[in-house]
C-alpha positions in Angstrom: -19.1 27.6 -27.7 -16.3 29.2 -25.9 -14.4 32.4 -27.5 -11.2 32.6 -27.6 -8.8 35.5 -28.5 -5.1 34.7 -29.3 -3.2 37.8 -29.2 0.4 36.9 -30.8 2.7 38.9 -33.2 4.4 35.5 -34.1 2.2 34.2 -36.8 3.3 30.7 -36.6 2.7 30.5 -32.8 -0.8 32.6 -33.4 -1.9 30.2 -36.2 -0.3 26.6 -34.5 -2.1 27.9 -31.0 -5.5 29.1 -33.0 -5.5 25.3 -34.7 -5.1 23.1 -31.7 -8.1 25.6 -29.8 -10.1 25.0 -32.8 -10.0 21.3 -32.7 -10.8 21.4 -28.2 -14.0 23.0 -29.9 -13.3 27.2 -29.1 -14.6 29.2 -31.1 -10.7 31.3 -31.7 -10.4 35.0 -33.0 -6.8 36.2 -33.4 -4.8 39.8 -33.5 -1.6 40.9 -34.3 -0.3 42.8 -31.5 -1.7 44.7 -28.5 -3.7 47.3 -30.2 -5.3 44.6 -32.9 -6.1 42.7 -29.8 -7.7 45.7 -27.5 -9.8 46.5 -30.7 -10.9 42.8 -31.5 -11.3 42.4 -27.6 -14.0 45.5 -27.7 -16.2 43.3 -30.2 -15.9 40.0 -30.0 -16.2 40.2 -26.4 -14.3 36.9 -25.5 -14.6 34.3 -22.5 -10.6 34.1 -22.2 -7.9 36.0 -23.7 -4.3 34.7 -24.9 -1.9 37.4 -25.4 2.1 37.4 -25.9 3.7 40.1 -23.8 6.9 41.1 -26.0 4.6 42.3 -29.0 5.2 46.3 -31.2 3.0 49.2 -31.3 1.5 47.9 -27.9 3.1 45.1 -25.5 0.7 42.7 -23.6 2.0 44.3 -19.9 0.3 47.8 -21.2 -3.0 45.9 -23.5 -3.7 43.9 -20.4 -3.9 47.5 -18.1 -6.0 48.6 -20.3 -8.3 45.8 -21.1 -8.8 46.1 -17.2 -9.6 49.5 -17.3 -12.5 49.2 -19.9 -15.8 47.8 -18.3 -16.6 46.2 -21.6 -13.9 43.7 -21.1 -12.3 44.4 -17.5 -13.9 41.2 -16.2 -12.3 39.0 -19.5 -9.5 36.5 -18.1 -6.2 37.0 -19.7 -3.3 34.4 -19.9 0.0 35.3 -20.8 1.8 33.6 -23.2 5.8 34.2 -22.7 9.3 32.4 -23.2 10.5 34.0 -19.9 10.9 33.0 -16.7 11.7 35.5 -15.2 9.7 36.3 -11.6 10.0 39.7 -12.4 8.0 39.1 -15.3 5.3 37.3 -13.8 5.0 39.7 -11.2 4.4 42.2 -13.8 2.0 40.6 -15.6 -0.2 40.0 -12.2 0.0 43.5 -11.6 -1.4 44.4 -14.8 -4.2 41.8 -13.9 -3.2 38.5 -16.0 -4.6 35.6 -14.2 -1.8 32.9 -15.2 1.0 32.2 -17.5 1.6 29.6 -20.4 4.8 29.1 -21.7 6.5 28.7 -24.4 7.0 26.5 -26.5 3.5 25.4 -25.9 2.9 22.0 -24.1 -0.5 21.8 -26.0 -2.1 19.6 -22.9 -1.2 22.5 -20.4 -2.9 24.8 -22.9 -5.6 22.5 -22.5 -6.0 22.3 -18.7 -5.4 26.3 -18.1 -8.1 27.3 -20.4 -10.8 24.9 -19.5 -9.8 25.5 -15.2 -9.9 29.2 -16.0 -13.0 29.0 -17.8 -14.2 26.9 -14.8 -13.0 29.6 -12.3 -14.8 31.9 -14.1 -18.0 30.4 -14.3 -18.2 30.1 -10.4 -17.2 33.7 -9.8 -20.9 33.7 -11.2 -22.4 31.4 -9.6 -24.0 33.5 -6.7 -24.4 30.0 -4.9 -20.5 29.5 -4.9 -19.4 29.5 -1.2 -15.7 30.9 -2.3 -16.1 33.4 -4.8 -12.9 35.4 -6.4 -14.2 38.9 -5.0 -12.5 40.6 -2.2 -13.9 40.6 0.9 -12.5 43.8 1.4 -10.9 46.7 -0.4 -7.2 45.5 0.4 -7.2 43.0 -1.9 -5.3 44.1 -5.2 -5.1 42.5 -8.6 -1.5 40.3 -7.6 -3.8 39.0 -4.6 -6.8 38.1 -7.1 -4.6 36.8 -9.5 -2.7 34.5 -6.9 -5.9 33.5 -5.5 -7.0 32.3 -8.8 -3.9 30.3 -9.5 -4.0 29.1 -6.5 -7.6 28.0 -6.7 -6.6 26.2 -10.3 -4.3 24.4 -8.5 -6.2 22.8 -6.0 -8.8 21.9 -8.6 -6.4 19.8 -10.3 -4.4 18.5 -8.0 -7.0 16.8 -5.5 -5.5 14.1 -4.2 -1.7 15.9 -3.7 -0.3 16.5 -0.7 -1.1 20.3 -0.6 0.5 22.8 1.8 1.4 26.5 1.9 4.7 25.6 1.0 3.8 23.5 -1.9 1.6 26.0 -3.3 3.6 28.9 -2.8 6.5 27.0 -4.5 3.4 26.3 -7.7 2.3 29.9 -7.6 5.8 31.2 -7.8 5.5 33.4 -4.6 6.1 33.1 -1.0 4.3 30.8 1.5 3.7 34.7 3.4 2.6 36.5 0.9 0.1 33.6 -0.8 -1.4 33.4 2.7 -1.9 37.4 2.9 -3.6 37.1 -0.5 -6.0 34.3 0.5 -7.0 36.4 3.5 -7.6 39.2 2.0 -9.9 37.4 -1.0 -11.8 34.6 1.0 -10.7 35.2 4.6 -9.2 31.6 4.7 -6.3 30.3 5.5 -4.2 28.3 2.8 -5.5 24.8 5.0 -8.9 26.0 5.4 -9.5 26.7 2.2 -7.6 23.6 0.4 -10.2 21.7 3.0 -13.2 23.6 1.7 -12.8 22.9 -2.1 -11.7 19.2 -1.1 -14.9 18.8 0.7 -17.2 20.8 -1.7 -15.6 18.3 -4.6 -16.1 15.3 -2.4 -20.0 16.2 -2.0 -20.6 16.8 -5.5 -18.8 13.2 -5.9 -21.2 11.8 -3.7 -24.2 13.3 -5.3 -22.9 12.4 -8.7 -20.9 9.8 -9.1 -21.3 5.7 -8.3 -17.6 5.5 -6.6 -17.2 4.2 -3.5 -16.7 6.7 -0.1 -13.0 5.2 0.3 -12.2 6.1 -3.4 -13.8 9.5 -3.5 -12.1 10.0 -0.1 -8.8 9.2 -1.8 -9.6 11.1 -5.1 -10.0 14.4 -2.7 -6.7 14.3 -0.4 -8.2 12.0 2.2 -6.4 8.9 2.8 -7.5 8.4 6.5 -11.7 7.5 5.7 -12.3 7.9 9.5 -10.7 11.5 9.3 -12.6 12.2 6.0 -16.0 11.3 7.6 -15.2 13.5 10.5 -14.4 16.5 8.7 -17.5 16.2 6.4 -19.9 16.0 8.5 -18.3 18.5 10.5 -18.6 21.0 6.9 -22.2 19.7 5.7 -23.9 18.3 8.9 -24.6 14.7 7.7 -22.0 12.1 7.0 -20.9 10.6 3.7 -22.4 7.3 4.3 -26.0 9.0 5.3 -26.1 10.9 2.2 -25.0 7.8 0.3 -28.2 6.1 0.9 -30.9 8.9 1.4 -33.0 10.8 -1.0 -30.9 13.5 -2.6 -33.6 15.9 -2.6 -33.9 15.5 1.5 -29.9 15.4 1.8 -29.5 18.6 -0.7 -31.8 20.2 2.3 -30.0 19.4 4.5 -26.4 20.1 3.3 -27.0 23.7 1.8 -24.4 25.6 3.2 
């Protein structure tokens, strides 16, 4: 069971947010403001953190720095949860090493998604056989570029079968097409295409593998709406086409795709 640590001075938006987790199955701890939340953080040791930035005694903008400045919970994702929408804000809270934002009111559904994609995210960052991980390739990359990177990357999950662009992420992300593409290539060394083309691929495999859908549909489900252009670029990525791996033995095909 996932835990889940709701950092909120506003007791009816800490207790409403701490019901709704509790019924998704999270096991939810809650704190008061940003020092009640740094010293809960320290022991429960939580998958995912929800914290309010305008909060006394200790805003989320300074909790957050220094959540990522304690290696008991520096690698512990942190949403914020804000009524502004302001840029500058959101900026800020990247900066101090947030992954994403919620806002508010709560749309409970959003809530949802963003936990259980972050909670995704962070389970590959662990998964040594993950062929995109979330770490830098080099030392250039700074929190904003992480964090975009991983909004980005919770995007694309999502949104498979959208027309996906720099442009459109950019505009998702809240940042420019420029500087989303200097963030992916300092984090993966992708472009913004080569990378929406990797996870698309990398979902349509695992589709293959696992699902009884048809090659046209899971085609579709991923972005692809040429099948002829989806074959092309698969076995281009994996070696084998979708059709072959279809029909052969999936421990001989596994082989043979490994990147």
């Amino acid at each position: 069971m996932n835990r889940v640590l709701v950092v909120d001075d506003h007791l009816d938006d800490r207790s409403l947010l701490a019901e709704f987790l509790r019924q998704q199955g999270f096991r939810v701890f809650m704190a008061s403001d940003g020092l009640d939340g740094l010293a809960k953080a320290r022991v429960v040791r939580p998958d995912l953190i929800l914290m309010d930035i305008n909060m006394p005694n200790c805003d989320g903008l300074t909790a957050c720095r220094k959540l990522k400045c304690d290696p008991a919970t520096s690698a512990v994702p942190l949403i914020f949860l804000t009524a502004s929408t302001q840029p500058e804000e959101r900026v800020a809270g990247l900066e101090a090493g947030a992954i994403d934002y919620i806002a508010k009111p709560f749309h409970f559904e959003e809530v949802r998604l963003r936990i259980a994609i972050h909670l995704r995210l962070d389970s590959i960052a662990h998964d040594s056989e993950s062929n995109v991980g979330i770490h830098p390739l080099n030392q250039e990359a700074t929190n904003i570029d992480l964090a975009l990177f991983r909004q980005v990357k919770a995007i694309v999950l999502a949104n498979f079968a959208d027309e996906l662009d720099v442009e459109a992420l950019a505009a998702r992300a809240g940042t420019s097409p420029r500087r989303l593409s200097l963030a992916l290539k300092r984090c993966i060394g992708l472009t913004v295409f080569d990378y929406i083309r990797e996870e698309r691929l990398k979902e349509s495999r695992r589709l293959l593998l696992e699902s009884n859908s048809d090659i046209v549909t899971i085609a579709r489900s991923v972005g692809y709406t040429n099948g002829a252009n989806f074959a092309t670029a698969f076995k281009t990525r994996f070696g084998i086409s979708p059709s072959v791996l279809r029909r052969g033995n999936n421990g001989a095909n596994e082989a043979l795709i490994n990147p």
